[in-house]
N, C-alpha and C positions, 0 to 999 in steps of 0.2 A: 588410310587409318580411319576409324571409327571410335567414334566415342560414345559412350550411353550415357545420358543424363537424366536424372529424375526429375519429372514434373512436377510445378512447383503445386503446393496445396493450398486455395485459398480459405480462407480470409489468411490463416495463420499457419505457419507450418509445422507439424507433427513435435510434440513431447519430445526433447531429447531422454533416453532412457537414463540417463544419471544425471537428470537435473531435475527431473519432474514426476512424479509418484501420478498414475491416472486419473486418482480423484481430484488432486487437486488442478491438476489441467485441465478436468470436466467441469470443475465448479468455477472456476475464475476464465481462462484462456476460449475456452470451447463456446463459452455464451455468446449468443447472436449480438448484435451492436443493439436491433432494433428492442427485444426485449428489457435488454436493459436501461436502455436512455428512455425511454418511456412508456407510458400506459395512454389506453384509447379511452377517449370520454364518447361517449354516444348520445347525439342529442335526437329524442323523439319527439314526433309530431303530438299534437295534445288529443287530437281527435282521431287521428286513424293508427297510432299505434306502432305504426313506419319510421322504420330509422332513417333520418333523412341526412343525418353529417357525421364524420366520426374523424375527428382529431386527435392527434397525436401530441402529451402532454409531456413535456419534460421535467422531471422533478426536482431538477438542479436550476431551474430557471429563478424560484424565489432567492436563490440566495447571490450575494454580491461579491465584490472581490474584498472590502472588507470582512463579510464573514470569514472568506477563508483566508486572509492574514490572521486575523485574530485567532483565529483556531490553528493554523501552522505555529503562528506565535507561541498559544498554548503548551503544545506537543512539543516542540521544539524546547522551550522554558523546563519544561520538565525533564524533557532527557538531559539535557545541560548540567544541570544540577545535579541526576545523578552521577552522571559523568564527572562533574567535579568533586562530588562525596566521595566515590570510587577512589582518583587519584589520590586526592588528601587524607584517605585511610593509608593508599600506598608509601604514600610518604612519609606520613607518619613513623608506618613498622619500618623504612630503612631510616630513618634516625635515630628510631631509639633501636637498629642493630649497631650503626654506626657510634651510636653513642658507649652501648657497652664493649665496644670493640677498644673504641679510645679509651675509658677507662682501664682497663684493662693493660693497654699498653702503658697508660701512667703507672699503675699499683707494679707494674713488675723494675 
C-alpha cells in the first residue's frame, strides 16, 4: 500500500481556499518574521564612509508589559460596554414586549 503525502510548506502552510481571500494572506500570513520584527540601523564610519555594523532593531522593544495591559484594558473596556448597551437594548425591547403581552391579557 502506498500512500502520497503532501509536503509540508514552510514557514506557514498554503491559504485555505474558504478561509482566506489572497490578499489578505499576502498582506498578514505571507510576511517574512524578519521584515516585520525589525528594521536595520547602519552605523558608518565618520571618515571613510564604510558601513562597518548593521543591527537589527526591534520596534516593540520600547514598549512594556504595562503598556500593553493598559491598551488591552482599553480595547477590552470598550467592547465591554458595548456589549453591554447591546444586551440592555435587548432587553429592554423583550420587556416592554412582554409587558404589552401582560397587559393585554389583563384588559381581556
Amino acid at each position: 500500500i502506498e500512500v502520497e503525502v503532501i509536503k509540508p510548506v514552510d514557514p506557514f502552510p498554503s491559504p485555505l481556499e474558504e478561509s482566506l481571500t489572497w490578499d489578505i494572506y499576502s498582506s498578514y500570513v505571507l510576511l517574512q518574521p524578519s521584515e516585520e520584527m525589525g528594521t536595520k540601523v547602519e552605523v558608518k564610519a565618520e571618515g571613510s564612509g564604510e558601513v562597518t555594523e548593521t543591527t537589527t532593531v526591534d520596534p516593540l522593544e520600547n514598549y512594556t508589559i504595562d503598556d500593553v495591559k493598559s491598551a488591552l484594558g482599553e480595547v477590552t473596556g470598550d467592547v465591554l460596554r458595548n456589549l453591554q448597551t447591546e444586551i440592555n437594548e435587548k432587553l429592554q425591547k423583550q420587556e416592554e414586549a412582554y409587558t404589552a403581552r401582560i397587559s393585554k391579557l389583563i384588559k381581556q
